[in-house]
N, CA and C atoms as a LAMMPS dump frame, in Angstrom:
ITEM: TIMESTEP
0
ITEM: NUMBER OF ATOMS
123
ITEM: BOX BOUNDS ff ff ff
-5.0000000000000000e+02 5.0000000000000000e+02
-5.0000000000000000e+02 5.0000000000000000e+02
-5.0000000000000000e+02 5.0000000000000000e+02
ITEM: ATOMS id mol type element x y z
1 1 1 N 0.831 -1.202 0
2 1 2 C 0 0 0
3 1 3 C 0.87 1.258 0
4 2 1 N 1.813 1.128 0.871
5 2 2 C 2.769 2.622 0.637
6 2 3 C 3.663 2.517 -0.079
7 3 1 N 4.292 1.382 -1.202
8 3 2 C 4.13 1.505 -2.488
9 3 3 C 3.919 2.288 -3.431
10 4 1 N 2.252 1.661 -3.59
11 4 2 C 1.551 2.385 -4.264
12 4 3 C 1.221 3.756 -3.788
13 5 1 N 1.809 4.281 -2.716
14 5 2 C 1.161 5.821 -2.488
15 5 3 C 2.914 6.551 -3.246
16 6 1 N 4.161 5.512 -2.965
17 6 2 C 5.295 6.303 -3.594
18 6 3 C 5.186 6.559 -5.079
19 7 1 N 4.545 5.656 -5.926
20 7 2 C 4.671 5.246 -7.401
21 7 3 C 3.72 6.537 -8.056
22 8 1 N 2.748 6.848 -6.89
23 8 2 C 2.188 8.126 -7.034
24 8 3 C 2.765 9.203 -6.988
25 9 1 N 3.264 9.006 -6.074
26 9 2 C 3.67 10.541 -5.872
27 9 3 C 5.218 10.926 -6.589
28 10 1 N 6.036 9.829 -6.872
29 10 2 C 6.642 10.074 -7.846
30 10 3 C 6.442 10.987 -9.516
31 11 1 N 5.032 9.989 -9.54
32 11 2 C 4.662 10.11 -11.294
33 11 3 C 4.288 11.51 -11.002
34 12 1 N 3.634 11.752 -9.904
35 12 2 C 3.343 13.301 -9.6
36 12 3 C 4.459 14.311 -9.845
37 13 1 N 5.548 13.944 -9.266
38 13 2 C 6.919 14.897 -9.638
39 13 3 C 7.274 14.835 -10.954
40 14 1 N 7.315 14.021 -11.495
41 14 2 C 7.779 13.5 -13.148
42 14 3 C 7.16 14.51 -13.837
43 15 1 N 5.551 14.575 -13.675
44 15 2 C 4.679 15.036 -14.31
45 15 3 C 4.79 16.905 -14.513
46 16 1 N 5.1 16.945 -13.136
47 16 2 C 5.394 18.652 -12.579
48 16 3 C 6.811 19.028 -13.243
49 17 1 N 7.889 17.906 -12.638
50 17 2 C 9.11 18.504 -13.878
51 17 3 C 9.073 18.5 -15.122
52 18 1 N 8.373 17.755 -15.673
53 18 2 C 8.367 17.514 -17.551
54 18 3 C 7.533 19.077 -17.53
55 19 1 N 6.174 19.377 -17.127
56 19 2 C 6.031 20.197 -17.36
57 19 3 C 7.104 21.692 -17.373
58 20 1 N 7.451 21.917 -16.298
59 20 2 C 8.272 22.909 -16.074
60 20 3 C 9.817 22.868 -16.629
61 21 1 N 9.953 22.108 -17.224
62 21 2 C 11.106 21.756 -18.412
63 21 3 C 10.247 22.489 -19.668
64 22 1 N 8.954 21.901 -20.245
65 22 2 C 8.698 22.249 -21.401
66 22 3 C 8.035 23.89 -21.6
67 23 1 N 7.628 24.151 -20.347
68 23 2 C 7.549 25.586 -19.859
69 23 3 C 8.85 26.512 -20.575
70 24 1 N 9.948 25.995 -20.028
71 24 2 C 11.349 26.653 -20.269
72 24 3 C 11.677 26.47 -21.296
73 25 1 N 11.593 25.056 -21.876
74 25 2 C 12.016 25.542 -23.543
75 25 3 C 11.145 26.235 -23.845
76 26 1 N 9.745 26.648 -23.94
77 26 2 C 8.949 27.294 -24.583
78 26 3 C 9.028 28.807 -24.666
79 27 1 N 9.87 28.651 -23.556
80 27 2 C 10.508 30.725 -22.869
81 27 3 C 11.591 30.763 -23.924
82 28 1 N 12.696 29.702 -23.989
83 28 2 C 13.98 29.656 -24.427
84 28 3 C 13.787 30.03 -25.985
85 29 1 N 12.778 29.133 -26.492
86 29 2 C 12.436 29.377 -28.092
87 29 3 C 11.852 30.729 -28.475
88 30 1 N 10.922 31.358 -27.552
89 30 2 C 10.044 32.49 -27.674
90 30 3 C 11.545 33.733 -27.312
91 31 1 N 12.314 33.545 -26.647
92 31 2 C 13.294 34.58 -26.621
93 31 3 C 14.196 34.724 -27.774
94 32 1 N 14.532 33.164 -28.308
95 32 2 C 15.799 33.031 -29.397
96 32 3 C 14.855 33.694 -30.611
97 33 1 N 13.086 33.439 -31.229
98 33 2 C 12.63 34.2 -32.084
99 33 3 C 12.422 35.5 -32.049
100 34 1 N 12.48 36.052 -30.507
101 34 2 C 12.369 37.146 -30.571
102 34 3 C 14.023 38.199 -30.861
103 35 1 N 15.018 37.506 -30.949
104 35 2 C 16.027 37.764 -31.159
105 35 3 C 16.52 37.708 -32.522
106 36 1 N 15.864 36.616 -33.2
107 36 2 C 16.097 36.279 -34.429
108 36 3 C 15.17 37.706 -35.293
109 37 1 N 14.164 37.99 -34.833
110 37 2 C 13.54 38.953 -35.335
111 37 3 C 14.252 39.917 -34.896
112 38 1 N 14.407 40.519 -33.778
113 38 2 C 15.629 42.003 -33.743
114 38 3 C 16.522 42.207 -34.527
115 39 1 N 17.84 41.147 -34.945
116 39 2 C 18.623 41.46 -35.552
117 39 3 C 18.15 41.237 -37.18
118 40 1 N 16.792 40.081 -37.481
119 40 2 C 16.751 40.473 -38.678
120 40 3 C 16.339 41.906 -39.225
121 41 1 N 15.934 42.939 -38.262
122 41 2 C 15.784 44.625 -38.891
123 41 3 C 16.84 45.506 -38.795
């Protein structure tokens, strides 16, 4: 039973870091286009 409460609460963290990884590339890409557009003018 407390097992199954770790296997949870793991997938719970997994879930929260993948997100907040893909959060950051999504910042990382939105800054590098916004850069790519500055110097292209």
């Amino acid at each position: 039973m407390s097992g199954h409460g770790v296997c949870r609460k793991v997938r719970k963290t997994l879930a929260a870091a993948q997100m907040f990884v893909s959060a950051k590339e999504s910042m990382t890409i939105e800054k590098n286009s916004l850069e790519a557009l500055a110097s292209a003018e």
